[in-house]
N, C-alpha and C positions, 0 to 999 in steps of 0.2 A: 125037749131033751137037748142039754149043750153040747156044742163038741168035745169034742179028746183032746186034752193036749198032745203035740206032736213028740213022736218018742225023741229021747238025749240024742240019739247019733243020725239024726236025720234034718238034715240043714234047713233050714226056714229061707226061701227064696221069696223075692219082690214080685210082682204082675209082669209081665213081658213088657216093654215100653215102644209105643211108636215109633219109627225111623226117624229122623228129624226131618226128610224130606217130606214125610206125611201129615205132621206135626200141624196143627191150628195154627194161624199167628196170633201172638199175644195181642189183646186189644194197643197196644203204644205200634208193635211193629205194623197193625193193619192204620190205625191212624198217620204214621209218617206214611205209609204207601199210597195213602188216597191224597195227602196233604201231596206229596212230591206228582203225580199223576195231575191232580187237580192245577194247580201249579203250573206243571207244563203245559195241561190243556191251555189254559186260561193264559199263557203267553203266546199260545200260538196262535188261539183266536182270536187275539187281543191284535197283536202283530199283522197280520194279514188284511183286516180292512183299515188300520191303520197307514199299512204300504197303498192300498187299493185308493183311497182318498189320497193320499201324497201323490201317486203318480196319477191319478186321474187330477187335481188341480195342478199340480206342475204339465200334463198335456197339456191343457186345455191353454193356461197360460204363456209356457214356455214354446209348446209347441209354433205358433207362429213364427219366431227367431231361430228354430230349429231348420223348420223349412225353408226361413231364405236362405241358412248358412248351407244347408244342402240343394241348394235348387243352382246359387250362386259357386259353390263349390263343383258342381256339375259341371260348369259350365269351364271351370280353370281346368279342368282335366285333361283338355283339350288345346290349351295354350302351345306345349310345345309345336304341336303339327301347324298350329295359328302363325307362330312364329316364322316356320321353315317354309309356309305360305309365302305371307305378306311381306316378307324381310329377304326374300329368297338372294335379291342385287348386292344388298350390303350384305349377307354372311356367307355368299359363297362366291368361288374364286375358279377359275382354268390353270390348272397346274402348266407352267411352261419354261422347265430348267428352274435352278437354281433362286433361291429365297432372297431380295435383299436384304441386309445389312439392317436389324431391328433400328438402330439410331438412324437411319434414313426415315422408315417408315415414319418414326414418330415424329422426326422432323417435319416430316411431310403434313400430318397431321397438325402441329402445331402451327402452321402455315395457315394452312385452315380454319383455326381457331385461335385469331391470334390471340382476343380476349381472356381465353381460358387458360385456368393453371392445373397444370400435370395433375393427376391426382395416381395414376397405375393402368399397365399394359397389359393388354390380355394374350397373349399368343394361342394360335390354335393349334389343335394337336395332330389333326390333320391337312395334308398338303391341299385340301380343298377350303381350308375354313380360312375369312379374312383376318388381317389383325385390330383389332378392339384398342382403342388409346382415350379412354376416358380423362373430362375436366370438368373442374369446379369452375360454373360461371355467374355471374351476378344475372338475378332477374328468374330464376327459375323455384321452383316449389322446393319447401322443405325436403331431403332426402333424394332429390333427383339432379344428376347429372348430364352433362354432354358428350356421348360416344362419338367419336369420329372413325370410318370404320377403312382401314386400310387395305389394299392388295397389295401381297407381299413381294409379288413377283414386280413388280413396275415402280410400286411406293403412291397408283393412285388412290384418292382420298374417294370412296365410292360413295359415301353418303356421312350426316353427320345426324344422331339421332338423339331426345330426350331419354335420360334410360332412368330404372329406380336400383341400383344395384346393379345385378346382373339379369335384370330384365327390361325387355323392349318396352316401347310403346303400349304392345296389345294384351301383353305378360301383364305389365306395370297395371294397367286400367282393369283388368278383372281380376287383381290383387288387391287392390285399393276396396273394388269392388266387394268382395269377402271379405273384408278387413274391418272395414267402417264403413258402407254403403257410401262411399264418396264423402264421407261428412266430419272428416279429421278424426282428432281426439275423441271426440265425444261420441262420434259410431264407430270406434271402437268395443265400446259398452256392451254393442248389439252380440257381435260376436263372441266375448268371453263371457255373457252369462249367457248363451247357447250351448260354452264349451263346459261353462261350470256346470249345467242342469244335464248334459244329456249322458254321463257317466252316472249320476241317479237315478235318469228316467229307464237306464239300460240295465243297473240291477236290479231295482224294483223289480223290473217287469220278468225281468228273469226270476227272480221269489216268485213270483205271481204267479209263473204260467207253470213252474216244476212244481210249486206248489198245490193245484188245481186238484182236486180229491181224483178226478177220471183221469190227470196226465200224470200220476205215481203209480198208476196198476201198468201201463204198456207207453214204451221207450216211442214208439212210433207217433203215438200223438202229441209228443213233445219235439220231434226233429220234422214232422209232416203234416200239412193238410189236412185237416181232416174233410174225405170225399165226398161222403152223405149229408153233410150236414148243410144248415140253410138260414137267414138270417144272419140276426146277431154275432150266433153261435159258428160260422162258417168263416165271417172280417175276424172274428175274436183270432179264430184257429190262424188263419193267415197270419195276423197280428203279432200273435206269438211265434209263431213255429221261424219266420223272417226273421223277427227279433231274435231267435237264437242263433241261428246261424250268421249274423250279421255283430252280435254281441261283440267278437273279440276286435275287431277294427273298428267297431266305435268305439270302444273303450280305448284303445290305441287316440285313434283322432281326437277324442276328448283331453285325452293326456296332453298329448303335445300340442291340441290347440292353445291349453293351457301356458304352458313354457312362455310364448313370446306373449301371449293376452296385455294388456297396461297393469289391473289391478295384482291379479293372483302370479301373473311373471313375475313380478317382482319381487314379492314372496317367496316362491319357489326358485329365483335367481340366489338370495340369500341363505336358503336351506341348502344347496346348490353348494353355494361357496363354504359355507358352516363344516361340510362332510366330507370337504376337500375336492369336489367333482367341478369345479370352473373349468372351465375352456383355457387350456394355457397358448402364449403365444412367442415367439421368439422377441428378446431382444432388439431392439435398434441400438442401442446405444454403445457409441466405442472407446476403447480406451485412449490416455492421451497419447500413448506412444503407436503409432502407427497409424494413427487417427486421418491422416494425410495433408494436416497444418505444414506449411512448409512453413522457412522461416520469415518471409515475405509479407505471411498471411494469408497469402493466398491458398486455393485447395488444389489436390489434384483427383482427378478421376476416372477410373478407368477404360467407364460408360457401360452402357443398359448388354451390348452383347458380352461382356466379358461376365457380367454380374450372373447372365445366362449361362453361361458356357459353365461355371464355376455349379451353377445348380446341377446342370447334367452333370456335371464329374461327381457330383453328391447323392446323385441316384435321383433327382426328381425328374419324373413325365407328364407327358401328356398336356392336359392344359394349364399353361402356365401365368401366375397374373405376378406380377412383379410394378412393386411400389417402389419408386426411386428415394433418396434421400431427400427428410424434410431439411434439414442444414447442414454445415460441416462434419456436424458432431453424431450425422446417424447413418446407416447401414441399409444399402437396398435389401428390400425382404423380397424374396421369392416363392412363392406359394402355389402346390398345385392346388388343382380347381375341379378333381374328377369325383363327383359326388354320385356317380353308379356306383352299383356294386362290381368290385372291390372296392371299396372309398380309397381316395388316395388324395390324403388333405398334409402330406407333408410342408414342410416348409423349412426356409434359411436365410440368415441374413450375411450380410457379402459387404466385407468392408469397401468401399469406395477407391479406395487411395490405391490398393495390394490387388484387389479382386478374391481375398482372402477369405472363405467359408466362417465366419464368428462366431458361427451358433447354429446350431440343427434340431430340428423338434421334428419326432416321427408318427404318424399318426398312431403305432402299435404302443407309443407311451403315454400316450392320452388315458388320463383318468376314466374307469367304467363310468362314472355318470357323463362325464365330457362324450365317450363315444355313446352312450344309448341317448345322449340328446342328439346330435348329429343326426346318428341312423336314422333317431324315430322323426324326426324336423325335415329331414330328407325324403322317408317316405312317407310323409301326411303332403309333401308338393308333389309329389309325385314322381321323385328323383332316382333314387334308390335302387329300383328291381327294373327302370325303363317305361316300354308299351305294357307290359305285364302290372308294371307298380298302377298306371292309368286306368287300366280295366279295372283293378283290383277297388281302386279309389270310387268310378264311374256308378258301379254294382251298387259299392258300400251305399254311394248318394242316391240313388235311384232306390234301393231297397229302403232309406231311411225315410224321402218322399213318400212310398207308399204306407209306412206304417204309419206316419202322422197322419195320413189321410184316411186309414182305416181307424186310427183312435177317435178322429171327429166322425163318422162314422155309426161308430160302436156309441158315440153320445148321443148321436140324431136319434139310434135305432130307443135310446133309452125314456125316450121322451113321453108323456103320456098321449092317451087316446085323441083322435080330433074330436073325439066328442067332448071332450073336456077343454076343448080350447088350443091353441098355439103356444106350446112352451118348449123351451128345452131341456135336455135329458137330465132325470135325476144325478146328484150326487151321491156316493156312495154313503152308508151309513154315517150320522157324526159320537161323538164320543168315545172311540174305541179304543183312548189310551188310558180310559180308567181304568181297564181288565187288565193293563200287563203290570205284572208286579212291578214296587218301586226297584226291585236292582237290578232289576232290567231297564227300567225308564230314565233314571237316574243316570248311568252311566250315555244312555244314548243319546240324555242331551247334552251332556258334557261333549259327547264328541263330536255333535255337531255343532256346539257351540266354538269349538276349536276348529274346525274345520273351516265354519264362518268368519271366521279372523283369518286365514289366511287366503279364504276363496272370499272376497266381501260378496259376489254380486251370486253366489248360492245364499250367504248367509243373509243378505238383505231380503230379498224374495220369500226365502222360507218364515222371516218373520213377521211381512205383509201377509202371508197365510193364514202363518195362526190368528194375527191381529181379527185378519176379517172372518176368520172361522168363529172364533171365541165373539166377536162380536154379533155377525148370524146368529149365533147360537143362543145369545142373551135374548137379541130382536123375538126371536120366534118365541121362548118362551116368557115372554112379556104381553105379548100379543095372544098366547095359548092362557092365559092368565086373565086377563081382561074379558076374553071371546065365554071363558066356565062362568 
């Protein structure tokens, strides 16, 4: 029996339809879901032992330069109290009435050193500190000078010392010491590919350890210890939970080891100047009229205290280092020297002839990249924040010792059985850059290929890696070839 058709005045309605939130997806919309899913996974498994092998052969490698720069950096932290030790005759003084007359002192000094030519005076900022009259003299090392060190109150010459800068003897040698392990130019090398590789070694590991499946469910096994646990699994936990809290002041110390390095300072001295952020510096040079050529030829001048006097009327304190004129035609610079915090790196140059202020530069107009190099160059010595900046530094080196030392470590633990013989600890899986898609892989060698142009001694090393990994890799299965 067919049906009825429906009577004229009674409307013909469709089936109810699904909510779209209940709705199936279309076979295209479940294919892009599993494709974009798949995708993701497949980048981030791909990524992870990827990072895991980079930072496990960057340890392994790197790690030795790491730990001298931290073992010897340990050991600078320590320089100022070394200084105020060993040096205690030449930098401190008995206050006893009134200061002589800075053009005595230097006098006095020049006396002393008859050989040497002027190079700049240091005044101290306090009534206990002696005054500093450094020269340039024939027969001494690249970069190092002859302090002669004066008491202000008498004008005697208390001692005459090699310095590098504005550091002593014992400053100077465990400088040199961090620098280049005493071996010039060329240990140099040691230390900026220490400072290139350990701002890598330090976010890797940070992927590594926030990445961990157990340290994404609870915040505590990411910033703590973990208390039960034993082996491997207990250095691992150390390993990381140190390296987090210790991240942000390596990554600091990496930077600005960076800045002064030989290869990549120079670089980033350029990028530096390119963005506007150089270090500016006052003027010396004067005009002809006031210049203080008299008509004779001769000059005149109106010597080192007026030059001073003229800084204080311009606001500068504390400790003050003042360079005399190199010829007729330039201007003593006056420069404070107070690299705690507040910095106070003012400076002026001071015509000769009049005692006339010519130029002023104040630290508060310093370019932001001029002041955060400062800051940050100030406190990687330990300058900046004092006995606090030294602890702060001491910690950093001491915590970075140990987690090199739990990385090798964490290799011993990985080694096989004695029953299998004497070897050491696997490496982490090889191939896992075949899983991450190309536009992910693509751009990440690009950028570290840029990166390696301006950091060379990351970008050298990273490509002795691949070298010898792609090579491994060949070795083994040539040998897996032969052995079926």
């Amino acid at each position: 029996m067919s049906e009825s058709p429906p009577l004229p005045d009674t409307p013909v309605t469709s089936p109810a339809r699904p909510a779209a939130d209940v709705l199936p997806p279309r076979p295209d919309d479940a294919a892009k879901a599993a494709a974009t899913a798949g995708s993701t996974g497949t980048t981030r498994s791909g990524l992870r032992p990827l990072l895991l092998r980079l930072h496990f052969y960057a340890g392994v490698v790197i790690g030795p330069f790491l730990l001298v720069a931290a073992v010897t950096g340990l050991a600078y932290t320590a320089t100022p109290q070394i200084e105020s030790i060993v040096y205690e005759h030449e930098l401190k003084v008995t206050p006893r009435g009134a200061a002589e007359p800075l053009s005595e002192q230097v006098a006095a000094a020049e006396r002393a050193v008859p050989d040497g030519t002027l190079l700049s005076v240091t005044q101290g900022a306090g009534p206990t500190d002696s005054t500093r009259v450094t020269f340039a003299e024939d027969g001494l090392a690249e970069g190092y000078t002859l302090t002669a060190f004066v008491d202000p109150y008498d004008h005697e010459v208390l001692g005459t010392l090699e310095t590098f800068g504005q550091w002593l003897p014992a400053r100077a040698w465990l400088d040199d010491l961090h620098r280049n392990l005493h071996l010039g130019e060329f240990g140099r090398n040691y230390s900026e590919l220490a400072a290139s590789w350990l701002w890598v070694e330090v976010l890797g590991g940070l992927a590594l350890w926030a990445g961990t499946p157990r340290n994404r469910q609870r915040l505590r096994r990411l910033v703590a210890p973990a208390g039960g646990a034993k082996g491997r699994r207990r250095t691992m936990s150390w390993h990381g939970a140190v390296g987090l809290w210790a991240s942000i002041g390596l990554l600091g110390l990496s930077a600005t080891g960076l800045t002064w390095s030989g290869h990549a300072g120079t670089s980033i001295g350029e990028v530096q100047d390119a963005l506007g952020g150089s270090t500016p510096a006052v003027s010396t040079a004067l005009a002809a009229v006031g210049s203080g050529k008299g008509d004779s030829g001769g000059t005149r001048d109106v010597g080192i205290d007026a030059a001073v006097a003229s800084a204080h009327d311009a606001g500068l304190r504390g400790v003050l280092v003042i360079t005399p004129p190199a010829d007729a035609d330039t201007a003593y610079v006056v420069k404070e020297n107070t690299r705690s915090w507040p910095v106070r790196q003012d400076s002026v140059a001071v015509a000769p002839a009049t005692g006339e202020v010519t130029q002023t530069l104040r630290f508060d107009d310093f370019p932001l990249l001029a002041k955060l190099t400062r800051w940050g160059i100030d406190a990687h010595m330990g300058l900046l924040f004092g006995l606090v900046n030294q602890i702060a530094l001491a910690l950093l080196a001491i915590g970075l010792i140990a987690m090199i030392l739990w990385g090798y470590r964490m290799w011993w633990l990985r080694r096989p059985t004695r029953s299998e013989g004497f070897a050491l600890g696997r490496a982490p899986a090889r191939g896992a850059w075949r899983r991450i898609p190309g536009r992910v892989l693509a751009p990440a060698v690009v950028l570290a290929a840029v990166i390696g142009y301006y950091l060379p001694l990351f970008g050298l090393p990273l490509l002795v890696f691949l070298v010898v990994d792609v090579t491994v890799g060949v070795v083994r299965r040539r040998r897996a070839g032969v052995a079926a």
